[in-house]
N, C-alpha and C positions, 0 to 999 in steps of 0.2 A: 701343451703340445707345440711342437716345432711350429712357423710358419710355412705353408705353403708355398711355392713360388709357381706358377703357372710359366709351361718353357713358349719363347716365343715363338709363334705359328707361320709358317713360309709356305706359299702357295703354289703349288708346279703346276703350270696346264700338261693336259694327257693330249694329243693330237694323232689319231690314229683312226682311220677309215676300216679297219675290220674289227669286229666285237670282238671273237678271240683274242686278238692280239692287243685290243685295250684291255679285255678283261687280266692278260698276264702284266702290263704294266701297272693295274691298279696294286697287282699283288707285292711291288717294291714298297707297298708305302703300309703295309700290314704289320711293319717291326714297329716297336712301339719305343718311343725315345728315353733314355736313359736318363734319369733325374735334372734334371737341369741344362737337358740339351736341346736343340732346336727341334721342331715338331717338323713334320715334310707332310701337307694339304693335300692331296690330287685334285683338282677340277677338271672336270670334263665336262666339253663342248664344243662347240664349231670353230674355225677356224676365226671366224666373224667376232663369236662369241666372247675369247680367249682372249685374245686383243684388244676388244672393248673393256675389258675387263682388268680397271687401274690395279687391285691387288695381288692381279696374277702377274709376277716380275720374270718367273724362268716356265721356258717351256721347253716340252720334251715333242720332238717330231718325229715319228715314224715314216722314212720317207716313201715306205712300199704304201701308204694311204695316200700321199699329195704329190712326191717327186720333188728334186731341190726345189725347183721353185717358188713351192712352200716357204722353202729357208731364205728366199730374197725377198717374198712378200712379205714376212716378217719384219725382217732387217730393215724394208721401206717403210712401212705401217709404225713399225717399235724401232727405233734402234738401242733401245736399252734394254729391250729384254734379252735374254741370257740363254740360248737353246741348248739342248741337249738333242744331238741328229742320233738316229737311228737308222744303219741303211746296211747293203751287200756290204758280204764282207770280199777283200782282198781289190778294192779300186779305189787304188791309193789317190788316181786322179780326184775322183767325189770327195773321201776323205778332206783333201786341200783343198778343194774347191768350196766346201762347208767351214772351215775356221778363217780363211780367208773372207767369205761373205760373214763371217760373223759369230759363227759356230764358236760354243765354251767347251764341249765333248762331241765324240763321236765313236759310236760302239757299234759293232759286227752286229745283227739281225739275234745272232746266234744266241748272244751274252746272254747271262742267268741274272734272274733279279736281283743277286746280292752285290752282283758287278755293276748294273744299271744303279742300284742305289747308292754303291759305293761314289759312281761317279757322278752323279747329283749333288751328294756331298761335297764333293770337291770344288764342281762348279758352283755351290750356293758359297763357302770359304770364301771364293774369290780366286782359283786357278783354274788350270785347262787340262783336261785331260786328251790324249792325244795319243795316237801310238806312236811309241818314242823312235822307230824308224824313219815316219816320216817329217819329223822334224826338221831336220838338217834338209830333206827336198825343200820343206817350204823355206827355206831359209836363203835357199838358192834362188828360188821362186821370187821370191820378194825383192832380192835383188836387180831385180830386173823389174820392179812395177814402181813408179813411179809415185810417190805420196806428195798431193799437193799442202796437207796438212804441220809436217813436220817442218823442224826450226832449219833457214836457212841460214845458218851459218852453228859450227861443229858446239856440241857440247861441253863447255868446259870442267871436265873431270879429274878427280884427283885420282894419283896411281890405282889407287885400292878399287875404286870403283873401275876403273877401266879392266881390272883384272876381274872386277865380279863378271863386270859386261861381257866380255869374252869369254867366261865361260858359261852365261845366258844363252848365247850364240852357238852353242857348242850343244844345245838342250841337257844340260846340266841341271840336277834339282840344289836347292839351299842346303841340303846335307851335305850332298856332291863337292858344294861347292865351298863349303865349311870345312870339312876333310882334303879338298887339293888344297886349300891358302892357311892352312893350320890355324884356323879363328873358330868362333864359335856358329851355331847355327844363326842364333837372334842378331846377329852383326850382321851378317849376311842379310836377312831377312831388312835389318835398319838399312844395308846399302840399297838395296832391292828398292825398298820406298823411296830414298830419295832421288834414284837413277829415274823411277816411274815419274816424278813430280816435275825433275830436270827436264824431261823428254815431254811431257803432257801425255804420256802412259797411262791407260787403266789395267793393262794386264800387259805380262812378259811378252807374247807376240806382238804386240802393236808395241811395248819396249822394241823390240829386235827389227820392226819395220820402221820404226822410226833411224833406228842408229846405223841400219843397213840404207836408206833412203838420203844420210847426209847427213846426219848430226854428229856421228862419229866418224873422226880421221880415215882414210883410206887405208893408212898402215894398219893399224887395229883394227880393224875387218877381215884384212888376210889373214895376220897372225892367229884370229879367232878361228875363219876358216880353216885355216891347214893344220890345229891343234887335233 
């Protein structure tokens, strides 16, 4: 008989103050993983609890149970863990105000489980999910906040990446961005790493706030904006 391979298990906290509303998040995690793919844990428990709690790395916050400030107690307590916000839909302000403080997703109250799951995956990957509207806000936004952490003096770039970087800036995905520079996907994907490692990036927003902050030329920021 074949070996087994047991897939590896990732832990979400649940963080939601009405039991209906936890009981429908429990329900993302009832698809059961396809051979060899990662497994998605729920835990559930207090605010307290979840945080103390070294094996739980992403958590999902409902913010009609806590309110953002949930999401900055987080961010102060954990700053490596990885949220998934839940809250009203159509305030685009909250929206920004959650990936800013630190947010990896943020999904409408409304979303169906298969969309909550979907974007859990995304954020365990290693991306953001986001509504792609307001991207280009925050992008505007950031421009105007100052980062004491990024490199004081510009990042030295080669063409190719400076064309990927602008079109990062533009909220472009690696397909997107594959398809305007006629290269392949995984090139892209390879400039994307090393632009993140140039910059002291973990993810393309803190990429785009770093290069909007001073590490990229003033020219290439416009050019990126006005594309």
């Amino acid at each position: 008989m074949p070996a087994m391979h047991n897939p590896q298990i990732i832990r979400i906290g649940l963080l939601a103050g009405e039991p209906i509303r936890l009981e429908g998040l429990t329900m993302v995690f009832e698809e059961k993983p396809a051979p060899g793919k990662t497994q998605l844990v729920p835990v559930i428990g207090s605010i307290q609890e979840l945080l103390a709690n070294s094996s739980v790395e992403y958590l999902v916050v409902d913010l009609n149970s806590g309110g953002f400030d949930t999401v900055e107690a987080v961010r102060r307590s954990r700053p490596g863990m990885r949220q998934i916000v839940i809250g009203p839909e159509n305030e685009d302000e909250l929206v920004l105000s959650s990936i800013v403080a630190g947010a990896r997703a943020y999904l409408d109250s409304s979303a169906p489980p298969e969309t909550v799951r979907q974007a859990i995956e995304i954020v365990v990957s290693g991306s953001i999910w986001a509504p792609r509207r307001l991207l280009s806000k925050l992008i505007d936004r950031l421009l105007n906040v100052p980062d004491t952490n990024a490199p004081t003096e510009p990042l030295s770039l080669t063409a190719r990446e400076r064309q990927v970087l602008e079109l990062i800036l533009t909220a472009r995905s690696n397909r997107e961005i594959a398809n305007e520079l006629g290269i392949e996907e995984r090139t892209v994907k390879a400039h994307v790493g090393r632009l993140m490692r140039k910059a002291g990036a973990e993810n393309r927003i803190e990429l785009s706030m770093r290069a909007l902050s001073g590490a990229l030329p003033p020219d290439s920021i416009s050019k990126a904006r006005d594309s």
